[in-house]
C-alpha positions in Angstrom: -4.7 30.1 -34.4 -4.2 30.2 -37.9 -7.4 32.6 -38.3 -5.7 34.8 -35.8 -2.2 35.2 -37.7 -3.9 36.0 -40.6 -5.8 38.7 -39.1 -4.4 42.7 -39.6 -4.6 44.5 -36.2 -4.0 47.8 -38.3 -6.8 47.6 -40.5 -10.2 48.8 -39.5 -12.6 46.2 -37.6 -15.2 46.1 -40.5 -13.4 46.0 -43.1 -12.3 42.5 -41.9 -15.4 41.4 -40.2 -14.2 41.4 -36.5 -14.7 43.1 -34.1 -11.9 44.3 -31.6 -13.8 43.1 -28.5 -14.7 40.3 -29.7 -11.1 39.6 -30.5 -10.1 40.2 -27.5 -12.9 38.1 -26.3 -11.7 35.2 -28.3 -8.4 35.6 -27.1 -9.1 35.4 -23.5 -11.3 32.5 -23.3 -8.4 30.3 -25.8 -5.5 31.4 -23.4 -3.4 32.7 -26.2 -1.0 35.4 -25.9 -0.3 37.7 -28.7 2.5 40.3 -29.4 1.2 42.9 -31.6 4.5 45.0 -33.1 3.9 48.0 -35.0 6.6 48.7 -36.8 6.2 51.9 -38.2 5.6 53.0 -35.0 7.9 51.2 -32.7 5.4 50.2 -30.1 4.2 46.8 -28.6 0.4 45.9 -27.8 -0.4 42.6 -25.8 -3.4 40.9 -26.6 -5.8 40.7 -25.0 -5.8 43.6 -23.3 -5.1 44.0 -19.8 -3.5 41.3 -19.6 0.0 40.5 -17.6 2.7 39.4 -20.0 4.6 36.1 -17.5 4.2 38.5 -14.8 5.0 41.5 -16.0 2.8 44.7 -16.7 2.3 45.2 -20.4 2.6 48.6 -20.1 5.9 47.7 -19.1 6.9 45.9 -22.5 5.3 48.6 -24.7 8.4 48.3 -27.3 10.4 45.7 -28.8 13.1 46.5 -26.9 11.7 45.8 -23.5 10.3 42.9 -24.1 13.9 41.6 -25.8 15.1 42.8 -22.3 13.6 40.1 -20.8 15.0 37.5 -22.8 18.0 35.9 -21.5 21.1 37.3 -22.7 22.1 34.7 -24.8 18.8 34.4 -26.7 18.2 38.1 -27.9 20.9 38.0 -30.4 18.8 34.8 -31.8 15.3 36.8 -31.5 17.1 39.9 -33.3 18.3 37.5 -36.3 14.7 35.3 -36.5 13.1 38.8 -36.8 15.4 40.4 -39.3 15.4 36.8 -41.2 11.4 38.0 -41.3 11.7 41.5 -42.8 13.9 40.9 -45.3 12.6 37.5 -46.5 10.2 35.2 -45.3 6.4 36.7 -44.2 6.4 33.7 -41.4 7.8 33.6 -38.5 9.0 30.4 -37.7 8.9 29.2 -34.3 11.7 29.4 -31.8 12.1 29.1 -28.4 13.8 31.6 -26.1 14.8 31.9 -22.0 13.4 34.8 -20.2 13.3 35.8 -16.7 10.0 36.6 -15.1 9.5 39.0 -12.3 10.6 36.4 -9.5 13.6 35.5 -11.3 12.8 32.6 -12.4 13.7 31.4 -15.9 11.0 30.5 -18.4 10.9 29.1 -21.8 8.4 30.6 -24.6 7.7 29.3 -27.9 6.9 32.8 -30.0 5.5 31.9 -34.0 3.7 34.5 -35.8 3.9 36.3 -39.3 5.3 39.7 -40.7 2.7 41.6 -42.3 3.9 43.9 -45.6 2.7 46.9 -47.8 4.7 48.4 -50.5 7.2 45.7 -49.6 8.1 47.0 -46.5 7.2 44.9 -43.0 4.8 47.1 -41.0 3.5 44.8 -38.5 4.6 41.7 -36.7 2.2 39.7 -35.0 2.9 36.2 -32.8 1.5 34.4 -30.7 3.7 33.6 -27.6 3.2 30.4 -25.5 4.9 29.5 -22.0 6.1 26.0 -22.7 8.2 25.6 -19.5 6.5 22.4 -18.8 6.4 21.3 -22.5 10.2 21.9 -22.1 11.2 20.0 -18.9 9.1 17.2 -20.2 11.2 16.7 -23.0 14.3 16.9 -20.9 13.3 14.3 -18.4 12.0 11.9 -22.3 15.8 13.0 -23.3 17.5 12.4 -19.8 15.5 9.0 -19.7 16.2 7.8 -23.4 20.2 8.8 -23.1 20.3 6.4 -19.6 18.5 3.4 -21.4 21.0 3.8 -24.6 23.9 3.7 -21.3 22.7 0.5 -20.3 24.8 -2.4 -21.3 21.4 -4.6 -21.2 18.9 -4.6 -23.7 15.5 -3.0 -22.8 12.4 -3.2 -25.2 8.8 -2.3 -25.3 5.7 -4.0 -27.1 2.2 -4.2 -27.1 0.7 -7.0 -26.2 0.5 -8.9 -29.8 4.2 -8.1 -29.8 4.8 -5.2 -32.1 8.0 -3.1 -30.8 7.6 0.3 -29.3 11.0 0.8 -28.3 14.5 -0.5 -28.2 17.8 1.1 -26.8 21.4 0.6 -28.1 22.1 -2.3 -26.4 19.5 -4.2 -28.2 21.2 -3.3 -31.7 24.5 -4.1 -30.8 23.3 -7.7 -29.4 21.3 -8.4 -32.5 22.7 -6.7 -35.0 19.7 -4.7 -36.3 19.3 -0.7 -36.2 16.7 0.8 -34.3 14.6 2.2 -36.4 14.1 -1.3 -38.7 13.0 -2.8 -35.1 10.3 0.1 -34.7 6.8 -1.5 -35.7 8.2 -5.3 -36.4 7.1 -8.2 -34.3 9.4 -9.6 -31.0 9.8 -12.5 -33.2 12.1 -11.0 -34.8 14.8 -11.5 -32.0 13.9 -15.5 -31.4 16.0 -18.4 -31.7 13.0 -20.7 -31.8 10.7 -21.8 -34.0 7.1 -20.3 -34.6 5.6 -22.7 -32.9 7.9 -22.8 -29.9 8.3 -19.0 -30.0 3.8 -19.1 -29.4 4.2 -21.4 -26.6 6.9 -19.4 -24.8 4.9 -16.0 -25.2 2.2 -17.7 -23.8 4.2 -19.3 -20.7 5.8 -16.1 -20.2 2.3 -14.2 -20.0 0.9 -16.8 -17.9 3.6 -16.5 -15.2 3.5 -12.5 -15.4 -0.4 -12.3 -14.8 0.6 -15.1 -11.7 3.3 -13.9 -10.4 3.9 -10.5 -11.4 7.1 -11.0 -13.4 9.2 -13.4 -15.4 12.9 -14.4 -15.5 14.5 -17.1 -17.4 16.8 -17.7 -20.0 16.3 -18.1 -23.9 18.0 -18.3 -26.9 17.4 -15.5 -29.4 18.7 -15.6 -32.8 21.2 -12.3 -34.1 20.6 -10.7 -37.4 23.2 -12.6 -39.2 22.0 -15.9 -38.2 24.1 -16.8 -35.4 22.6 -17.5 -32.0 22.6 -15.8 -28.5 21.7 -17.2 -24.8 20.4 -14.0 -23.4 19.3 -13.3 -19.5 15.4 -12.3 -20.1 12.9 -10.5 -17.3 9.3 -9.7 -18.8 6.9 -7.3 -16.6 3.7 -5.6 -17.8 3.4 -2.1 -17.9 -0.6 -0.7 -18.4 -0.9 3.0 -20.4 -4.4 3.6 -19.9 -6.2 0.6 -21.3 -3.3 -0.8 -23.3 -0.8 -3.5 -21.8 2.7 -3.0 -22.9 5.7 -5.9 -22.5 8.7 -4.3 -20.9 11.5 -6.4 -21.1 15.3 -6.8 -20.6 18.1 -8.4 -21.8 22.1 -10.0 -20.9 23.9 -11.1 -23.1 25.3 -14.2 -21.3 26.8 -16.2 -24.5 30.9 -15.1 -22.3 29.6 -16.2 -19.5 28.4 -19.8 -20.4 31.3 -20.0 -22.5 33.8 -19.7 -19.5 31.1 -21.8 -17.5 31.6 -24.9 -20.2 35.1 -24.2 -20.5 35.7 -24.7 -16.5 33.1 -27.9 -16.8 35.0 -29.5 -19.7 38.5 -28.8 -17.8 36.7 -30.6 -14.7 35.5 -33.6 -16.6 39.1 -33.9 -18.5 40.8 -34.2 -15.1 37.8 -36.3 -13.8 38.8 -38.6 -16.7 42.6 -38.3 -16.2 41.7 -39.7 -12.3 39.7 -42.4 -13.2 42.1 -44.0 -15.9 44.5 -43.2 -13.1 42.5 -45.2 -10.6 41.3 -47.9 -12.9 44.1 -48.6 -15.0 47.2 -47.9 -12.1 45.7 -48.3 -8.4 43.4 -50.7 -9.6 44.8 -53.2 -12.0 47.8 -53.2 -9.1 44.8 -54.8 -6.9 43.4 -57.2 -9.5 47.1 -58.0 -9.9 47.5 -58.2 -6.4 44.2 -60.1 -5.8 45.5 -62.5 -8.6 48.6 -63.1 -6.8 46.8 -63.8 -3.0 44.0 -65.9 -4.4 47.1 -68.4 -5.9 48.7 -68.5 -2.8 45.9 -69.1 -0.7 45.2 -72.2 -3.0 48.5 -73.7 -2.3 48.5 -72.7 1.6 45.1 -74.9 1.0 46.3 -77.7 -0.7 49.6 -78.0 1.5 47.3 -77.9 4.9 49.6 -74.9 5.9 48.0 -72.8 8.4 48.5 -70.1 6.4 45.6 -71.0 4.5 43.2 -69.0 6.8 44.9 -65.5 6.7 45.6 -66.2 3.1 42.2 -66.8 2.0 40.9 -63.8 4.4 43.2 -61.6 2.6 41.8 -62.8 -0.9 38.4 -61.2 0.2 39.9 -58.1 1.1 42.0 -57.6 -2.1 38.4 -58.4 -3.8 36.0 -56.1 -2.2 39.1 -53.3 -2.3 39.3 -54.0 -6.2 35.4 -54.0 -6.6 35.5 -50.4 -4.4 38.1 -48.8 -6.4 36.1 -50.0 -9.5 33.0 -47.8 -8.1 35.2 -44.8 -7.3 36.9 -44.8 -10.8 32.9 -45.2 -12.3 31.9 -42.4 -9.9 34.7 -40.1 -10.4 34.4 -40.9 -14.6 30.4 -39.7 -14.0 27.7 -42.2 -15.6 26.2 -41.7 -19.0 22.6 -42.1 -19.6 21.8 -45.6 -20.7 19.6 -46.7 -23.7 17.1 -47.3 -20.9 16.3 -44.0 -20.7 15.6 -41.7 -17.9 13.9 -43.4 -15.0 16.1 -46.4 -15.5 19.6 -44.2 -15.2 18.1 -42.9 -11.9 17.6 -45.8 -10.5 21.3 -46.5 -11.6 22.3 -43.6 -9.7 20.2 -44.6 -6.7 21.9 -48.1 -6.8 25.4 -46.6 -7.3 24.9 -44.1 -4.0 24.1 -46.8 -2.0 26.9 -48.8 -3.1 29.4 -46.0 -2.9 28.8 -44.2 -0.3 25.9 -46.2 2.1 23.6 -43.7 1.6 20.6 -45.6 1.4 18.7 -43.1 -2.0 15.6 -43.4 -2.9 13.9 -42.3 -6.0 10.0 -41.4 -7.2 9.9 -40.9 -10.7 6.6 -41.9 -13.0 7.4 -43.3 -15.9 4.9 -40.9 -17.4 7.1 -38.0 -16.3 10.3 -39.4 -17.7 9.0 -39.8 -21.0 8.0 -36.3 -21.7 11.9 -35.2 -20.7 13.0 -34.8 -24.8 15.9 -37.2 -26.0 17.8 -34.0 -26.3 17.6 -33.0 -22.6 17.5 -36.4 -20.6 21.3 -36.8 -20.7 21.6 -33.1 -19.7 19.0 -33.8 -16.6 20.5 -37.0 -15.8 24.0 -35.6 -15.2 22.7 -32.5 -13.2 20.6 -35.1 -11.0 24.1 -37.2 -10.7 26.2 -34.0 -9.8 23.2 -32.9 -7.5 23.4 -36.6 -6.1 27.4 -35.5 -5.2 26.8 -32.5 -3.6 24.5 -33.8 -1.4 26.7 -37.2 -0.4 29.6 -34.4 0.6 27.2 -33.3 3.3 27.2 -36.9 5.1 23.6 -37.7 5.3 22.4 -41.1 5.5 18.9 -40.9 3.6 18.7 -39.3 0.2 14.5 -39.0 -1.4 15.0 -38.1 -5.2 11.4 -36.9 -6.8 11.2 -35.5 -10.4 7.9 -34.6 -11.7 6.1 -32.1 -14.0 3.2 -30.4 -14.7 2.0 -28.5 -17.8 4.5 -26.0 -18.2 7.6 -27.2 -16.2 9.8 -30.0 -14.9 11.0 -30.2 -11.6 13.5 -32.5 -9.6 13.8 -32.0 -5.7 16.2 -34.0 -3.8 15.9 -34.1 -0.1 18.1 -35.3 2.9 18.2 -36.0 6.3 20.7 -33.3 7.3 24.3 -32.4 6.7 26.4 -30.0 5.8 26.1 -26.8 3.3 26.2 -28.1 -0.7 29.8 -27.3 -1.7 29.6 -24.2 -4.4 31.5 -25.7 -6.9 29.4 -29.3 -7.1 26.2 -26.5 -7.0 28.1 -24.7 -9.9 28.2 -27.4 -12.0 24.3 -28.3 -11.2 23.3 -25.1 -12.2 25.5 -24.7 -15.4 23.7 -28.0 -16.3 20.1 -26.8 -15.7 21.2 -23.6 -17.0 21.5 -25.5 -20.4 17.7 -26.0 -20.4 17.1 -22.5 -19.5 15.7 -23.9 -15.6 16.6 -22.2 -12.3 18.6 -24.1 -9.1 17.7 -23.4 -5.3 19.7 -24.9 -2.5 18.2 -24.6 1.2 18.6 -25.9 4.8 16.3 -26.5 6.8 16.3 -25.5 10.6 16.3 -29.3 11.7 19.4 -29.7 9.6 17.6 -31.6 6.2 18.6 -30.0 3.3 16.8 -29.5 -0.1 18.1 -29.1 -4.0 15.9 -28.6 -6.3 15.9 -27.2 -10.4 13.3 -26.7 -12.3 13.3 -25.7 -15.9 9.9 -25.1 -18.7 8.7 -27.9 -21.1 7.8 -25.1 -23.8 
């Protein structure tokens, strides 16, 4: 192309080496279009020859003024100035891109780039070559139409190849983090995490692992801003393939609001959960010791003094006993249990104990001791509450048999709880659950079977 620009039309085929056929030759095997102006003369030759110029004749665009007539009016006063710009100054033309209407009607767009020849200083002949870039055009409309939606989104997007090195980012992405685009370009995804190296390798790896399984993967993670400060963020991986290369297209929500209102609504539950129990323990239920006191006293005397009285006295003893014992429970079960230094296994056998006890629900739990211990000091009080709030929601119900199973393989924890019917979980105990477990970045279902027996399960990774 360059060869061709620097070629002069006007000067005789031998002194330059070419011949005119063979130009022409050239020309119509590369697909090129060029507009041959001759100044001086005020005429227009297309090359090659015999061509069609978009669909016109090219007798029909013989001057410079014909073939401006094709232009859209709004671009000729643009073509005007680039070629004047070229006469007076520079001997390139540099490109530009202009709207014209072929015969149909249709509206085109041409890239035209050549160079202005000169002799004695004056331009004499213009010669460019002129491309339909139509397509080129509406290609880069649909990458501009497509990059302003992703910069709309309120939820981070990204791109990387597979050993992590971004591709692309939107706006959401450096408002949530805190870094501009352009100093994400090229830098590893490690960039955003909230873990450790180490951890960080493990999750990739999990997160690869369950998108070559299953096709995608959702969780939640905490990723680490540019200033230091952390963010739980809402992440879905998928794998995109370009040819032979794999690239990680991901998303992300910023859900740091919406686990703050979720813990603010839990800590206002377990303040008025606390407020009840000291209500039943230290009101309702010292008033029964007190009263328990006072009928066991009596019923010694009735005793001693042979009064009849003794029977119903000593009847009524027992029943201000087992009421104080049962508002004991409900104060315990309304207060929630903390895990003991016994560790995991051991509280759920607590809770086991405590459901029977409560509510007669006869509970019973399979839990390897194996599977307990790998449950991090960190998490087990987390997991033991969300098992004791799952245990709730599933007493509400009314069932009479409870099966509690947690277990784990190499990547994940789960705990299923089981029942022998009754009615829907209540929302608000499965709110709680799942704020719980959403803590560890696991997942809650809730299902009912068509006989009636219900399952709750969470599961959450070990990474």
């Amino acid at each position: 192309m360059a060869e061709l620009l620097r070629c002069d039309f006007g000067s005789p085929a031998a002194a330059q080496g070419i011949d005119p056929a063979d130009l022409d030759a050239m020309l119509a095997a590369s697909g090129l279009l060029v507009y041959d102006h001759d100044v001086l003369r005020g005429t227009v030759t297309w090359r090659p020859g015999g061509v069609t110029v978009f669909g016109y004749p090219a007798a029909s665009l013989g001057t410079p003024e014909a073939w401006r007539a094709c232009l859209l009016p709004e671009d000729r006063a643009r073509a005007i100035a680039t070629l004047e710009s070229g006469a007076f100054g520079d001997t390139r033309l540099r490109a530009e891109r202009y709207r014209m209407r072929d015969p149909a009607g249709r509206v085109l767009w041409i890239e035209v780039h050549g160079r202005i020849f000169r002799r004695d200083g004056h331009a004499w002949r213009v010669l460019a070559i002129v491309d339909d870039v139509t397509d080129q055009v509406e290609t880069e409309r649909e990458l501009r139409l497509h990059s302003q939606i992703l910069d709309t989104l309120a939820d981070g997007v990204t791109m990387a190849r597979e050993d992590g090195t971004i591709l692309l980012v939107n706006r959401a992405i450096e408002r949530m983090h805190g870094w501009r685009r352009e100093e994400l370009i090229g830098r590893s995804t490690h960039v955003f995490s909230g873990l450790t190296p180490a951890e960080h390798s493990r999750l990739r790896n999990h997160v690869q692992r369950t998108v070559t399984r299953e096709g995608k993967w959702q969780g939640e993670v905490i990723e680490r801003r540019r200033d230091g400060s952390l963010l739980p963020v809402r992440r879905s991986m998928a794998l995109l393939h370009e040819g032979e290369e794999r690239l990680w297209v991901g998303t992300r929500t910023d859900v740091s609001a919406l686990r703050a209102l979720e813990r603010e609504v839990l800590e206002a539950s377990e303040l008025e959960q606390q407020r009840l129990a000291r209500l039943l323990h230290e009101g309702l239920g010292q008033d029964l010791a007190g009263a328990a006191l006072l009928a066991s006293n009596l019923a010694s005397q009735a005793a001693q003094l042979g009064s009849p009285l003794a029977g119903p006295a000593a009847a009524l003893v027992e029943v201000l006993s087992r009421t104080v014992g049962d508002c004991r429970r409900l104060a315990q079960g309304v207060r929630g249990f903390a895990l003991a230094s016994g560790g995991l296994a051991i509280g759920l056998d607590t809770l086991a104990h405590d459901c029977e006890a409560r509510h007669g629900v006869l509970c019973e739990v399979a839990c390897d001791a194996e599977v307990a211990a790998r449950v991090g000091a960190e998490q087990a009080p987390i997991v033991f509450r969300a098992i004791a709030d799952a245990i709730e929601a599933a007493v509400a119900g009314g069932p009479t048999r409870l099966q509690l199973t947690l277990d784990a393989d190499a990547e994940r924890l789960q705990f299923v709880l089981t029942d022998d019917g009754g009615d829907p979980f209540p929302e608000d105990a499965l709110r709680r659950v799942r704020y719980r477990i959403g803590m560890l970045y696991g997942t809650l279902t809730a299902s009912q079977g068509e006989s009636g027996s219900r399952e709750l399960s969470f599961t959450y990774p070990l990474y």
